[in-house]
PAGUMI-121275 format. One record per atom (N, C-alpha, C): residue number from 1; residue in three letters; chain; atom name; x, y, z. Coordinates in Angstrom, 1 decimal, always signed. Example, Ala and Ser with C-alpha at 12.3 -4.5 7.8 and 13.67 -1.06 7.14 Angstrom:
% residues 2
   n res chain atom   east  north     up
   1 ala     A    N  +13.2   -5.7   +7.8
   1 ala     A   CA  +12.3   -4.5   +7.8
   1 ala     A    C  +13.2   -3.3   +7.8
   2 ser     A    N  +12.8   -2.2   +7.1
   2 ser     A   CA  +13.7   -1.1   +7.1
   2 ser     A    C  +12.9   +0.0   +7.9
***
This chain:
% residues 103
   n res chain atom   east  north     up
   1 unk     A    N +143.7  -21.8  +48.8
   1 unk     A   CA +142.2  -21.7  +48.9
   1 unk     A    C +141.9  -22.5  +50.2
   2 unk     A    N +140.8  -22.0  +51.1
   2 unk     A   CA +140.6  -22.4  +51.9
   2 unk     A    C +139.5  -23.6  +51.9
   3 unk     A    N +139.2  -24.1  +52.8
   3 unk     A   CA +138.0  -25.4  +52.8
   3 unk     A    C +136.7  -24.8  +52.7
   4 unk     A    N +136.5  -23.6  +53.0
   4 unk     A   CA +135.1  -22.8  +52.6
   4 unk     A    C +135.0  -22.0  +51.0
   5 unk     A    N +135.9  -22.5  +50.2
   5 unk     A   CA +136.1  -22.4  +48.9
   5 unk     A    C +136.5  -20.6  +48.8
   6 unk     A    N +136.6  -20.0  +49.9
   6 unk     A   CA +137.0  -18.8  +49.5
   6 unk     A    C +138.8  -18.4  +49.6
   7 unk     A    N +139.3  -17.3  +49.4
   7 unk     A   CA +140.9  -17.1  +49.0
   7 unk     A    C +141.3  -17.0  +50.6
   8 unk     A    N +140.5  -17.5  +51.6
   8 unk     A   CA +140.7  -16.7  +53.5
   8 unk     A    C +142.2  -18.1  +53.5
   9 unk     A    N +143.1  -17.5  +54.3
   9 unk     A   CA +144.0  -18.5  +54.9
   9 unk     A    C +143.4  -19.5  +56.4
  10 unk     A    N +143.8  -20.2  +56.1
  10 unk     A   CA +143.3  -21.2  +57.3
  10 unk     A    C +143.7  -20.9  +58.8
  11 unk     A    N +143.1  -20.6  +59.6
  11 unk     A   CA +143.8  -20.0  +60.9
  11 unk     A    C +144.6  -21.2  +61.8
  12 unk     A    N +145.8  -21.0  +62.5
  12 unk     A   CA +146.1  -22.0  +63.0
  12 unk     A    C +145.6  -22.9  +64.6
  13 unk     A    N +145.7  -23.8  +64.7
  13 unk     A   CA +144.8  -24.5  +65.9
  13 unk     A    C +144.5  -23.8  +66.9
  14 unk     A    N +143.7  -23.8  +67.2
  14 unk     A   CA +143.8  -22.8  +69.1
  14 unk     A    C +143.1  -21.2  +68.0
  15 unk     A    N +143.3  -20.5  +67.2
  15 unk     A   CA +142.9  -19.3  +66.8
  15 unk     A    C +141.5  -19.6  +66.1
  16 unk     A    N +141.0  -18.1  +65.8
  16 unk     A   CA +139.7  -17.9  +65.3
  16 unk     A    C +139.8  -16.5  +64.2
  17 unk     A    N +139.3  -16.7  +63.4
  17 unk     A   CA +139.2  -15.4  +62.6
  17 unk     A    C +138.6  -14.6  +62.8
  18 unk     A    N +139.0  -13.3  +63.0
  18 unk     A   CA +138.1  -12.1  +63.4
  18 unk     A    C +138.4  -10.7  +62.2
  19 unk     A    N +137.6  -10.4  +61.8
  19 unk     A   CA +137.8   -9.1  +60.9
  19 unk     A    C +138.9   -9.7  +59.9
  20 unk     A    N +139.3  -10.6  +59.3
  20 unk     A   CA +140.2  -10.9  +58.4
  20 unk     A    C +141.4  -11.5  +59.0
  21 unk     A    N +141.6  -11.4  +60.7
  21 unk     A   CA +142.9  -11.8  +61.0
  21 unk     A    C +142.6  -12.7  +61.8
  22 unk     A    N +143.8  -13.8  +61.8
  22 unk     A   CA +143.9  -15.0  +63.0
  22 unk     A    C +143.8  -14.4  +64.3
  23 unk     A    N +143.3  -14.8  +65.5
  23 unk     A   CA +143.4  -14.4  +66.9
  23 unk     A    C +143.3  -15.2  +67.7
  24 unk     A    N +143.9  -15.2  +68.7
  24 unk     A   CA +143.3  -16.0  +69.8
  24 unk     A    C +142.3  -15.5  +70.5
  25 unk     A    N +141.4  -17.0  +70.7
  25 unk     A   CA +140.0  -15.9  +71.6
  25 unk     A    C +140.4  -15.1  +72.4
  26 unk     A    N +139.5  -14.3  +73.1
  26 unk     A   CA +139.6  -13.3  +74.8
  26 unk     A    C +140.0  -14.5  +75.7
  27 unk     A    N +140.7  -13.8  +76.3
  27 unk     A   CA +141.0  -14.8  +77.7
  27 unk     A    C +140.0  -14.0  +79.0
  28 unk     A    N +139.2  -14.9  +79.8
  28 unk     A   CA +138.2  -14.2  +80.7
  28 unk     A    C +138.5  -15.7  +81.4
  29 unk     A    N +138.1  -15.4  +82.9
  29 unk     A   CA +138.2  -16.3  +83.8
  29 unk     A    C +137.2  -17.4  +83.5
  30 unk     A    N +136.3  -17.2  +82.8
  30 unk     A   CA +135.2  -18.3  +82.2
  30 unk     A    C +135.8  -19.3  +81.6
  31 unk     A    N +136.6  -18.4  +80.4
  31 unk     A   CA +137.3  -19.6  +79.7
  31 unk     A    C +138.5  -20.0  +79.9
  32 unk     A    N +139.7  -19.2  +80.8
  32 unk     A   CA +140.6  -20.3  +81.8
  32 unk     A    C +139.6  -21.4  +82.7
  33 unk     A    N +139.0  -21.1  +83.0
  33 unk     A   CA +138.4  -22.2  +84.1
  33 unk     A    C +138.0  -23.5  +83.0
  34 unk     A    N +137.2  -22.9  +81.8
  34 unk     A   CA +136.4  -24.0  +80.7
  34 unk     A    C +137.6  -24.7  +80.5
  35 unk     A    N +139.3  -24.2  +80.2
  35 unk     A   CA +140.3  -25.0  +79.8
  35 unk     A    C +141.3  -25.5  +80.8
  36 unk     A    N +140.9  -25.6  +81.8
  36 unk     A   CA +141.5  -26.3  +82.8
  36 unk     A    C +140.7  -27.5  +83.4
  37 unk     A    N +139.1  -27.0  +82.9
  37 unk     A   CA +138.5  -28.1  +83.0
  37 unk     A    C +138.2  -29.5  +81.8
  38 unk     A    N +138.9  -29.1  +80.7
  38 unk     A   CA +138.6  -29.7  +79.6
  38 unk     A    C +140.1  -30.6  +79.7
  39 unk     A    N +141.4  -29.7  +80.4
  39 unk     A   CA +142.2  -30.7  +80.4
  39 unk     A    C +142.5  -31.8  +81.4
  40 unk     A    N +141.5  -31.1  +82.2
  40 unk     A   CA +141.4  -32.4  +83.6
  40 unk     A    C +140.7  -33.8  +82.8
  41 unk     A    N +139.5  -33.3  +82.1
  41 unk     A   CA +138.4  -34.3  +81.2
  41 unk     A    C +139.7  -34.8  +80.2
  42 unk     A    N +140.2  -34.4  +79.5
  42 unk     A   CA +141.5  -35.2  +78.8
  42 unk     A    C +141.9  -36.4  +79.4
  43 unk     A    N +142.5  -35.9  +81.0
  43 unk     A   CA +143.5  -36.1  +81.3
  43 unk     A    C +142.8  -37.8  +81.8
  44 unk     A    N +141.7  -37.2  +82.5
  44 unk     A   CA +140.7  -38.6  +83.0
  44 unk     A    C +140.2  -39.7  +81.7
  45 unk     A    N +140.3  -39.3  +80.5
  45 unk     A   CA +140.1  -40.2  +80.0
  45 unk     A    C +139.0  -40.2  +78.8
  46 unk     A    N +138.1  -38.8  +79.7
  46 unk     A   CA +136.7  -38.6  +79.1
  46 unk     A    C +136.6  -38.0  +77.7
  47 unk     A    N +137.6  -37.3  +77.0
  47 unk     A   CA +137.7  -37.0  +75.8
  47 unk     A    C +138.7  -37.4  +74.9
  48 unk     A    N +138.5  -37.7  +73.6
  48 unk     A   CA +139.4  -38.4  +73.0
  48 unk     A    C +140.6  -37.3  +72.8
  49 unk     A    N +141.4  -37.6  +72.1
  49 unk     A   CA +143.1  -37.0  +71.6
  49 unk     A    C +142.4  -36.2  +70.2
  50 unk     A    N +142.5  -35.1  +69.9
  50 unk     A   CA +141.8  -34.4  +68.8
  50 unk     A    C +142.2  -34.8  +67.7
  51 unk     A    N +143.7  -35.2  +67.5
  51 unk     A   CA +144.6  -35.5  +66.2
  51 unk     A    C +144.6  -36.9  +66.3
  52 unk     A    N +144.3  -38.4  +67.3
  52 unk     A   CA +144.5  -39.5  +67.2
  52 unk     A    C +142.9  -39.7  +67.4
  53 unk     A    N +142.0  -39.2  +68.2
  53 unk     A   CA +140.6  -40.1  +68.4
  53 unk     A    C +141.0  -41.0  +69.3
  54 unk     A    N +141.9  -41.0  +70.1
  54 unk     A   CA +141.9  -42.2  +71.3
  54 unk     A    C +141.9  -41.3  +72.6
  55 unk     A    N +142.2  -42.3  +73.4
  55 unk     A   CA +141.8  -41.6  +74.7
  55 unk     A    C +142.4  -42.6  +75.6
  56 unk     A    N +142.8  -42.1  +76.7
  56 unk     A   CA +143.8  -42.2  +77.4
  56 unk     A    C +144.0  -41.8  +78.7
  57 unk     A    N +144.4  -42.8  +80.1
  57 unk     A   CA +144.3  -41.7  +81.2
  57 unk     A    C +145.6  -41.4  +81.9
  58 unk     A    N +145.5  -40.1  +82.5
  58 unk     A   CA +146.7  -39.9  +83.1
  58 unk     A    C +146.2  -39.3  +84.2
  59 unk     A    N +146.2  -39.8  +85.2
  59 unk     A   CA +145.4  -39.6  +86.8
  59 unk     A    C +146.4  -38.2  +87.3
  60 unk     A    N +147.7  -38.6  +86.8
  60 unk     A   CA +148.6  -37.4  +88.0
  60 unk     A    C +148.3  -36.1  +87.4
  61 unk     A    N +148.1  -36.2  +85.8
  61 unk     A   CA +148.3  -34.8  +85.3
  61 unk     A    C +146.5  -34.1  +85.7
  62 unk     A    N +145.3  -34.9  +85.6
  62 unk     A   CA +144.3  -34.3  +85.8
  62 unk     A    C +144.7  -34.2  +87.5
  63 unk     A    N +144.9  -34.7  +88.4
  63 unk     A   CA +145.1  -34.5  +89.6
  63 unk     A    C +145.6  -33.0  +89.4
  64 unk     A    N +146.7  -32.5  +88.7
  64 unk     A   CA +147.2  -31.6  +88.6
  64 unk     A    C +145.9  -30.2  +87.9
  65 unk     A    N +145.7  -30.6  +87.0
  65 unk     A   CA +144.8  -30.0  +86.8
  65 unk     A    C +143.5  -29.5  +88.4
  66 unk     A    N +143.3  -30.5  +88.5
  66 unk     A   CA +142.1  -29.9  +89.5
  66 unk     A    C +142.8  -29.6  +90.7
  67 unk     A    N +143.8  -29.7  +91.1
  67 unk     A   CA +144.7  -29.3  +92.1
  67 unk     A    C +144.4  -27.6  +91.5
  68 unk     A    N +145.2  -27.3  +90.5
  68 unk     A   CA +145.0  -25.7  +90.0
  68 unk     A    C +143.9  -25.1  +90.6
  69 unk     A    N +142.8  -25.6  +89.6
  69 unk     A   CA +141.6  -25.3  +89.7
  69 unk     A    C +141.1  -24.7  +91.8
  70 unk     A    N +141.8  -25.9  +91.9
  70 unk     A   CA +141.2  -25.6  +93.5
  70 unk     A    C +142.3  -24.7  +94.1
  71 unk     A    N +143.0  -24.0  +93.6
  71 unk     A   CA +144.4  -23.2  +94.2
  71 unk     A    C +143.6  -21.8  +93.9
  72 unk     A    N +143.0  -21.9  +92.5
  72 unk     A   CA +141.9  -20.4  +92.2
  72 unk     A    C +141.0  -20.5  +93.1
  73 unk     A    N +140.4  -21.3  +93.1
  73 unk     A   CA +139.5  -21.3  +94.3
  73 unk     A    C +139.6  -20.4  +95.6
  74 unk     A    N +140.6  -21.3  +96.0
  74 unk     A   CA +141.0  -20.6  +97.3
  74 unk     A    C +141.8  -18.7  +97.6
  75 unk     A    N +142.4  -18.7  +96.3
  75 unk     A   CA +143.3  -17.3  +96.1
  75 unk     A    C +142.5  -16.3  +95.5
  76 unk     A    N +140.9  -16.6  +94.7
  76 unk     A   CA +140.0  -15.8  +94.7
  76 unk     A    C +138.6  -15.7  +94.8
  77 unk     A    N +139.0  -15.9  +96.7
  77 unk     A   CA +137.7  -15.9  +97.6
  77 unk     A    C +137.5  -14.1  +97.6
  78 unk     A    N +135.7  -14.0  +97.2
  78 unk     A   CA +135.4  -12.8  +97.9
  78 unk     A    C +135.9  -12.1  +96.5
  79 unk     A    N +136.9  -12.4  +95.5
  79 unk     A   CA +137.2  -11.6  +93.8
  79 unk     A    C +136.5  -11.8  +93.1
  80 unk     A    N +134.9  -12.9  +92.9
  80 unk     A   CA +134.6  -13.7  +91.9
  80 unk     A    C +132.9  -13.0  +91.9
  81 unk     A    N +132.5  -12.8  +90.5
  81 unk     A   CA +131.2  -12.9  +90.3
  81 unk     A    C +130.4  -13.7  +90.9
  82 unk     A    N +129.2  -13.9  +91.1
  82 unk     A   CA +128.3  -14.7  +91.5
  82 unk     A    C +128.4  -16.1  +90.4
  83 unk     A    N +128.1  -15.6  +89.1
  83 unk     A   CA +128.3  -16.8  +88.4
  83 unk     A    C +129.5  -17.6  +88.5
  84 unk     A    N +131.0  -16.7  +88.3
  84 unk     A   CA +132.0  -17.4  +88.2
  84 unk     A    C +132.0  -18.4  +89.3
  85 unk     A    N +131.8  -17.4  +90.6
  85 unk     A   CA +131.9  -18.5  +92.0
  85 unk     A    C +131.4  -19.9  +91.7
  86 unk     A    N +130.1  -19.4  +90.7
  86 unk     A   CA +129.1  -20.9  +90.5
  86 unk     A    C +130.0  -21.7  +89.6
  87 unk     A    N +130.2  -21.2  +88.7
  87 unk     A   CA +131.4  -21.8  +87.7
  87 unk     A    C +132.4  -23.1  +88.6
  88 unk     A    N +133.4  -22.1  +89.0
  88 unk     A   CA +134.2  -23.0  +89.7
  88 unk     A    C +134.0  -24.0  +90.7
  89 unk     A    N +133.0  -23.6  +91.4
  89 unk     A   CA +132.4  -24.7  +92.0
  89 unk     A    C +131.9  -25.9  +91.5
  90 unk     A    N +131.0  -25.7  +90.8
  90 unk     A   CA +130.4  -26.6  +89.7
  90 unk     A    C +131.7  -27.8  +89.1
  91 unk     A    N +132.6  -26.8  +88.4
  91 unk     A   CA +133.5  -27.4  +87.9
  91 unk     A    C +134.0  -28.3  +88.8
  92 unk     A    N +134.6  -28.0  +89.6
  92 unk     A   CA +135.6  -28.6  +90.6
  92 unk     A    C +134.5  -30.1  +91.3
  93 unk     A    N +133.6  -29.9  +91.6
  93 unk     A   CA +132.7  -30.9  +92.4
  93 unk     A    C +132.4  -31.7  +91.0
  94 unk     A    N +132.4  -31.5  +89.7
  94 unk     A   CA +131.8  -32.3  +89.1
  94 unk     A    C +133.5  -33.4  +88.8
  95 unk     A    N +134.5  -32.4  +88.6
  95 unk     A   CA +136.0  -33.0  +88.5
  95 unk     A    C +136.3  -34.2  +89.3
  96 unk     A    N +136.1  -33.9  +90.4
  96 unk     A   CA +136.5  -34.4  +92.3
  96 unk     A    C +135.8  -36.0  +91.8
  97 unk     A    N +134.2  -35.4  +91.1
  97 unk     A   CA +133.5  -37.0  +91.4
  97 unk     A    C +134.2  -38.2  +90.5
  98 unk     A    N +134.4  -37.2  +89.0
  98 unk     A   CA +135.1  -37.8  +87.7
  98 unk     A    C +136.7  -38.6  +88.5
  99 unk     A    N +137.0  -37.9  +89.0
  99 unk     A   CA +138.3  -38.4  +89.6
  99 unk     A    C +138.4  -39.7  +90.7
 100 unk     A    N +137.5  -39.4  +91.5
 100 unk     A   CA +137.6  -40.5  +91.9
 100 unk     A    C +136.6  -41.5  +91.4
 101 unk     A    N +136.2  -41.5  +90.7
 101 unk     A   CA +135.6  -42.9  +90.3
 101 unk     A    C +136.5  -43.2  +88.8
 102 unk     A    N +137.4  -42.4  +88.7
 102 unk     A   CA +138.3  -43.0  +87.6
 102 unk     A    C +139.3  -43.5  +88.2
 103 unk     A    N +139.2  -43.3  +89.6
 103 unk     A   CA +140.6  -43.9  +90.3
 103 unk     A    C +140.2  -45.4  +90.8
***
């Protein structure tokens, strides 16, 4: 039995239930971008460990991360929505500030 008291199996981490089955969300450039920015925020410190509640920094691996981030950038100039463009922009300039003032 599940935690919503009904007979549903619990889906595993990272999935979502759709129509009765486990799935992983859609992958759309929105939400690669949201999860490369969430691991940079990890990585800097800004969100805790989901399974411990601590938090922790690791400067090379967010470096890494917004390194990526800025590699899409550059490899899809002129491929990108109006929003997305704003997206990654956004993202990346808000990273860059997070980074160095964690450094």
């Amino acid at each position: 039995m599940s935690e919503n008291g009904k007979n549903e199996k619990v889906c595993p981490e990272g999935q979502v239930r759709q129509g009765g089955s486990c799935v992983l969300p859609e992958v759309t450039f929105t939400t690669f971008i949201m999860s490369l920015n969430t691991s940079a925020l990890y990585h800097l410190g800004e969100l805790p460990d989901p399974v411990t509640g601590q938090s922790g920094k690791d400067l090379l691996l967010a470096k890494h991360a917004i390194d990526t981030l800025q590699l899409l950038k550059k490899k899809t100039v002129g491929n990108l929505s109006e929003k997305e463009q704003e997206l990654i922009d956004n993202v990346l300039a808000d990273l860059k500030f997070r980074y160095v003032k964690a450094s």
